[in-house]
N, C-alpha and C positions, 0 to 999 in steps of 0.2 A: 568352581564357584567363586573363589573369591580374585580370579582373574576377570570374571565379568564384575565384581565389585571396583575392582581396583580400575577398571576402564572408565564406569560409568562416572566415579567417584573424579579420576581426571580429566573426563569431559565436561563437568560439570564446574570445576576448578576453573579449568582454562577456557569457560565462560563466562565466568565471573570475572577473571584478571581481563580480558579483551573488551568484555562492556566498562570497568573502571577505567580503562587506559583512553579513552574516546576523548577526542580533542575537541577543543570548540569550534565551531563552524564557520567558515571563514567568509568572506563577501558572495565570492562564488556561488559556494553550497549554500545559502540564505536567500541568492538570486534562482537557482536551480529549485530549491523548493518552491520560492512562489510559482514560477513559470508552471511544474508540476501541478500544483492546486489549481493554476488558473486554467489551465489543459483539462482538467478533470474536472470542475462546473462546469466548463464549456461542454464534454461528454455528457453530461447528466442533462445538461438543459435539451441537446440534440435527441438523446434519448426519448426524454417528455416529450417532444414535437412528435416524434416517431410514433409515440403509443397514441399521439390525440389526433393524427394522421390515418393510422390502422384502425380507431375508434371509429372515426367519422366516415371512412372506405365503405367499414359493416352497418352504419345507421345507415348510410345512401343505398344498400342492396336489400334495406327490408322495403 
């Protein structure tokens, strides 16, 4: 019992000390995230085309 305490209780530590210890974000990682988000509208918007492509497939076969 108290060996699964003592586990959880250190994983739970040494998540806390690794999230406080995060460094600031340097040009790169701030260049890498926009490219990320600009990658993912671009998915989202392809997406929409897709469903209003598959929409309009099933109006033209009634």
């Amino acid at each position: 019992m108290f060996k699964n305490t003592h586990l959880i209780a250190a994983l739970a530590l040494s998540g806390l000390f690794l999230a406080g210890c995060e460094k600031p974000a340097g040009p790169a990682e701030s260049a890498g995230k926009e490219v990320d988000k600009a990658v993912q509208g671009a998915g989202q918007q392809i997406e929409r085309a897709g469903e209003k492509i598959q929409d309009a497939a099933k109006d033209a076969k009634k």
